[in-house]
C-alpha positions in Angstrom: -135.4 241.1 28.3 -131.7 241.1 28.9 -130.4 241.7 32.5 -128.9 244.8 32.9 -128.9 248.5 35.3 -131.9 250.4 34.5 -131.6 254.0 34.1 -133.7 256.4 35.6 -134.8 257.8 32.7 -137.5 255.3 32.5 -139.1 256.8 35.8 -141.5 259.6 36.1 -144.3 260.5 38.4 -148.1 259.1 37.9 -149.8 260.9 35.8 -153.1 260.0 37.4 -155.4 261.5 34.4 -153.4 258.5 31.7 -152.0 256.2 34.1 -154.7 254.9 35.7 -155.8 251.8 33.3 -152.3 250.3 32.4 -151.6 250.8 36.7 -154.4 249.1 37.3 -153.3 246.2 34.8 -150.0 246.2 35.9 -151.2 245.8 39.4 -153.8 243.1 38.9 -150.8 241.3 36.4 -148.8 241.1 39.6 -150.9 240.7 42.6 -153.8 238.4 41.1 -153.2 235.4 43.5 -153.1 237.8 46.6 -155.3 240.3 46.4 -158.6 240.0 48.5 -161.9 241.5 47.9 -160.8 244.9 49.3 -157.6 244.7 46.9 -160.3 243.3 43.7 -162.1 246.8 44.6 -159.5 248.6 44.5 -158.6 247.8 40.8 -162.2 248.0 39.6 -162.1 251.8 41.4 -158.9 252.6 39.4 -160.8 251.1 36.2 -163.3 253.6 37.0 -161.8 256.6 37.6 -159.7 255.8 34.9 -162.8 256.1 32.6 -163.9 259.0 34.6 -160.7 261.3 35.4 -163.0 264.3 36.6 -163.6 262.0 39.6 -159.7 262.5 40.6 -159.6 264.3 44.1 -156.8 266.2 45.3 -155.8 265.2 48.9 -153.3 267.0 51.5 -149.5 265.3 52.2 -147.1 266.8 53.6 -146.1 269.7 52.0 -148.1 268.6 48.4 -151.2 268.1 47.6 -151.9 264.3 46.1 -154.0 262.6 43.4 -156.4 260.2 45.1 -157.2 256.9 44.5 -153.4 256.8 43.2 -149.8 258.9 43.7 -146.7 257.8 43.1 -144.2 257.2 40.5 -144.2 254.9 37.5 -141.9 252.8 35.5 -141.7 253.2 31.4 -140.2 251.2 29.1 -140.9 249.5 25.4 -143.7 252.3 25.3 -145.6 250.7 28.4 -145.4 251.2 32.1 -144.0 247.9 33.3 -143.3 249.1 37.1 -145.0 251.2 39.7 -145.0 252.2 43.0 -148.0 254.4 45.4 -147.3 256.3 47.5 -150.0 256.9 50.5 -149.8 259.8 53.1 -151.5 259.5 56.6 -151.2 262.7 59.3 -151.1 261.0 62.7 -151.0 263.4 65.3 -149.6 266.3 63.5 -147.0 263.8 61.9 -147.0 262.8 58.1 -146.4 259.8 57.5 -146.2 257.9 53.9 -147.1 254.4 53.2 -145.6 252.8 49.9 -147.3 249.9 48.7 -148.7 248.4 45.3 -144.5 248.2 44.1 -145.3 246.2 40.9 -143.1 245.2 37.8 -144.1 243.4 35.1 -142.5 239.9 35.0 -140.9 240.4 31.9 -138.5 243.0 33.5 -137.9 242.0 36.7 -134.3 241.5 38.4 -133.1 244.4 37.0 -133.5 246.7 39.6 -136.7 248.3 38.6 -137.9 248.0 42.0 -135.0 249.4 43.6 -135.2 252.4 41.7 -139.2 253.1 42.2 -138.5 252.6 46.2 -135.4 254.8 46.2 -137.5 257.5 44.3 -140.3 257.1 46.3 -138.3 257.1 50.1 -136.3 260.3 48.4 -139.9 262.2 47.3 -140.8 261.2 51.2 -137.5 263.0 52.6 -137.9 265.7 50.1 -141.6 266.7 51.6 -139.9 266.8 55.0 -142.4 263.7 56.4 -142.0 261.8 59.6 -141.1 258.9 58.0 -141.8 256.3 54.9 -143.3 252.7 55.8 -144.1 249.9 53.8 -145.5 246.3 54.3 -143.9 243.1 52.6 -145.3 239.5 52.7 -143.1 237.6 55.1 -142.9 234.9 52.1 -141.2 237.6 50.2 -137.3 237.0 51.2 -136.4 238.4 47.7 -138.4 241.7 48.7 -137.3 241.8 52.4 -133.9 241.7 51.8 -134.2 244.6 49.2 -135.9 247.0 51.7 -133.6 245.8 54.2 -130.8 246.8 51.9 -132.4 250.1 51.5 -132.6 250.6 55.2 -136.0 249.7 56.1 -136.4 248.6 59.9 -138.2 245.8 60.9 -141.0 247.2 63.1 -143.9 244.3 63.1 -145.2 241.2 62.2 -148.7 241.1 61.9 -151.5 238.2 60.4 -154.3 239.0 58.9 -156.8 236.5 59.9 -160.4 236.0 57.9 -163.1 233.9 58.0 -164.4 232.5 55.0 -168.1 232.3 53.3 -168.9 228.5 53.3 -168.4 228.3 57.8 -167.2 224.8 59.4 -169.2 224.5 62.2 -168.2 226.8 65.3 -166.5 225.3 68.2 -167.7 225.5 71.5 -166.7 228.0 74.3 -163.9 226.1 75.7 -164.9 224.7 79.5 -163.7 226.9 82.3 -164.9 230.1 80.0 -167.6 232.2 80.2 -168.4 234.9 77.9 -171.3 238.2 78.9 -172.2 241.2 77.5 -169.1 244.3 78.3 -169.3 245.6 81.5 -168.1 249.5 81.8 -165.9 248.5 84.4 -163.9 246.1 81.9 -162.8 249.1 79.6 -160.0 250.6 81.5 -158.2 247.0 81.8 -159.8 246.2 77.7 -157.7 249.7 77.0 -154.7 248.6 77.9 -154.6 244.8 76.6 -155.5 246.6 73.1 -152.2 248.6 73.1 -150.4 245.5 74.2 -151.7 243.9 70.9 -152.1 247.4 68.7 -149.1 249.2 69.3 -148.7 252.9 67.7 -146.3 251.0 65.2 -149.1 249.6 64.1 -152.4 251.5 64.5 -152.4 254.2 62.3 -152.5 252.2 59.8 -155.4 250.0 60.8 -158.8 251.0 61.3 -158.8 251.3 64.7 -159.7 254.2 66.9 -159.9 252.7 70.3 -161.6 255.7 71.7 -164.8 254.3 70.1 -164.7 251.6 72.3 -165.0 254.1 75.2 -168.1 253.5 77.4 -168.6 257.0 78.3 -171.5 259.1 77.8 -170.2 261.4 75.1 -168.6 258.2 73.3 -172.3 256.5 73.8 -173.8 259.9 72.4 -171.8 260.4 68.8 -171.9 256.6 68.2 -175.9 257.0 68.8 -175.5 260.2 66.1 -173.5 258.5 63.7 -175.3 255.5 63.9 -172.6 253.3 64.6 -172.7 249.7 65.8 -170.7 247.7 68.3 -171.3 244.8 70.0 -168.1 244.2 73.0 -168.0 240.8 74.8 -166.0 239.9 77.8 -165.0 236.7 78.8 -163.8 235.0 82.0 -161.8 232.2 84.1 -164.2 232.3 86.6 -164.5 235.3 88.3 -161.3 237.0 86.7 -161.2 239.0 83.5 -159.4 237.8 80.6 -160.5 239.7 77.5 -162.8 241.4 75.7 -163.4 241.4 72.2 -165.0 244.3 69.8 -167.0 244.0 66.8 -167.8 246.5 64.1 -169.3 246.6 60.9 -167.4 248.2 58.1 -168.7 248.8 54.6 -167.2 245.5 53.1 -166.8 243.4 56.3 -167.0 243.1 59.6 -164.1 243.5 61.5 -163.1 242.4 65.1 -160.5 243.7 67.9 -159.4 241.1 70.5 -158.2 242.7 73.7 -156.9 239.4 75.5 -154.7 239.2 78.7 -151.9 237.3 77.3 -151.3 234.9 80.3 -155.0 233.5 79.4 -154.5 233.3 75.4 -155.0 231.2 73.4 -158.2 229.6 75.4 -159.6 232.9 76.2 -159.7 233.8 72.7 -161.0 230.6 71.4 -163.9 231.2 74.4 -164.9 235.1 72.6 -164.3 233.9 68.8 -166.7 230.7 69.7 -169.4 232.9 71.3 -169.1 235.5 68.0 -169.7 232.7 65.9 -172.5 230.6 68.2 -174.3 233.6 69.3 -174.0 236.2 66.7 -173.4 234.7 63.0 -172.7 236.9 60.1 -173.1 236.5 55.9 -169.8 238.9 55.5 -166.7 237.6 56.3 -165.2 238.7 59.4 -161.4 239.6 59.6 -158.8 240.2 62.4 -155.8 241.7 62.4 -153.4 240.3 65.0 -149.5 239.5 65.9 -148.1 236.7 64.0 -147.1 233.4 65.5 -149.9 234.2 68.3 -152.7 232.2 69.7 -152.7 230.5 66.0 -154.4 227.2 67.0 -157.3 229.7 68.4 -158.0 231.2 65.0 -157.8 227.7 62.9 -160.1 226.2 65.4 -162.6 228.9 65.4 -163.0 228.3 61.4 -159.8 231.1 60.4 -157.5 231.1 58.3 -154.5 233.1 57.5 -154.7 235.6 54.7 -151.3 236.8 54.9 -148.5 237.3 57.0 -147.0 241.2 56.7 -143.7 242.8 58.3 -144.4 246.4 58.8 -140.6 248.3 57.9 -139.9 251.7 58.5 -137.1 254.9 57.4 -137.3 257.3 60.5 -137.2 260.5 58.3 -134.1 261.9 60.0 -132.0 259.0 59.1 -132.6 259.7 54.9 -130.2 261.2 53.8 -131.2 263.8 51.0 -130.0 263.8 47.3 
């Protein structure tokens, strides 16, 4: 293909009843060698409704109504769609908020500022539904990528690592000496609540699967997790007699996730101590994953078995500072 300015003429919105193989293609094309199992089932679910279309649900945004399992806008050239980009909307507290992702061109059209367009269209279709604001998450080993949203006027807002722990386990370490690691206490939760917004900031959570309020010890929290048949198991470890963290774990329906709440004068050893006792004491066959700030307590993880899936900055538009076509 020869280099050149696209025109947006080639752009047009999903049509989620024909798109949904050649997305799915395009997608799995370009994101092969990153994708985990969650982004695998996520293909094969597009494969399937694609075959299906009756299965298409229609899901509230902010001011639309959205196809579900994909929205967004599409790139079409040669007779194929060579580009995409999803577009995701989450109501936080009364706010709508939209999450691009899956911004894929095929690699015989790239540098010609395919990807521009799809993310101009899609932060414009954001402003246009009068939404909070648009995010998106780039690979930190992306500079080409980070300096287009940067260009665009996406803001830096976190760095975060997605940590996992594979099938075929090393051997678990040992609870570092000075450590010891019990059952939750009640009384731990108040201090638990606030190391987890020190490591899960707002920025961050509502796009994670975390609602902290499930951690809660109290009897109404202990009553609809009994009803719903939810399982948690919370640990707290300590230096002696002083609390230094406590860490959750949940099941979800592909993996088990965990949520370290650690004081962060005591990281990385306090860490190490819960992630050693999780893998001594309570094995799993699924592979556990974390979600945490990069560049922090990173020898913890690797010597607990981790390793680093990938490394994401979290950018945001505030809504009011789009500026409307």
């Amino acid at each position: 293909m020869t280099a050149g300015t696209p025109t947006t003429s080639h752009l047009r919105p999903v049509n989620p009843r024909t798109d949904l193989w050649a997305i799915a293609d395009l997608i799995e094309l370009c994101f092969s060698g990153q994708m985990d199992s969650d982004g695998r089932e996520y293909v094969r679910h597009l494969r399937r409704t694609a075959q299906n279309p009756e299965t298409i649900q229609m899901i509230p945004g902010s001011n639309e109504q959205v196809a579900s399992p994909l929205s967004g806008y599409v790139w079409v050239e040669d007779g194929r769609i060579v580009g995409n980009l999803t577009l995701i909307p989450f109501n936080r507290g009364g706010r709508w908020l939209y999450l691009i992702c899956n911004v894929a061109v095929h690699p015989d059209y790239r540098l010609r500022g395919i990807a521009q367009a799809l993310t101009q269209e899609g932060v414009q279709h954001v402003a246009d539904q009068r939404a909070h604001a648009v995010w998106l998450q780039v690979r930190s080993d992306n500079p080409g990528a980070v300096h287009l949203y940067r260009k665009l006027g996406f803001r830096e807002r976190a760095i975060r690592t997605t940590w996992v722990l594979p099938d075929i386990l090393p051997l678990p370490p040992r609870v570092p000496l000075g450590y010891s690691v019990s059952k939750r206490r009640n009384s731990d939760w108040p201090q638990q609540r606030l190391w987890l917004n020190h490591t899960y900031p707002p920025a961050v959570t509502w796009n994670l699967a975390l609602n902290e309020d499930r951690f809660s010890p109290s009897l109404l929290r202990s009553i609809e997790r009994f009803l719903a048949a939810e399982t948690l198991m919370q640990w707290s470890v300590f230096a002696g007699p002083t609390l230094c963290g406590v860490l959750t774990w949940e099941p979800h329906p592909t993996q088990e996730m965990i949520w370290p709440a650690v004081n962060p004068e005591f990281e990385p050893g306090a860490l190490l101590a819960l992630l050693a006792y999780l893998r001594n004491e309570h094995p799993e066959d699924r592979r556990i994953v974390v979600n945490y700030p990069a560049g922090r307590a990173v020898s913890a993880f690797e010597q607990a078995g981790f390793y680093p899936l990938n490394t994401l900055i979290w950018m945001e538009i505030p809504l009011q500072e789009v500026i409307h076509a």
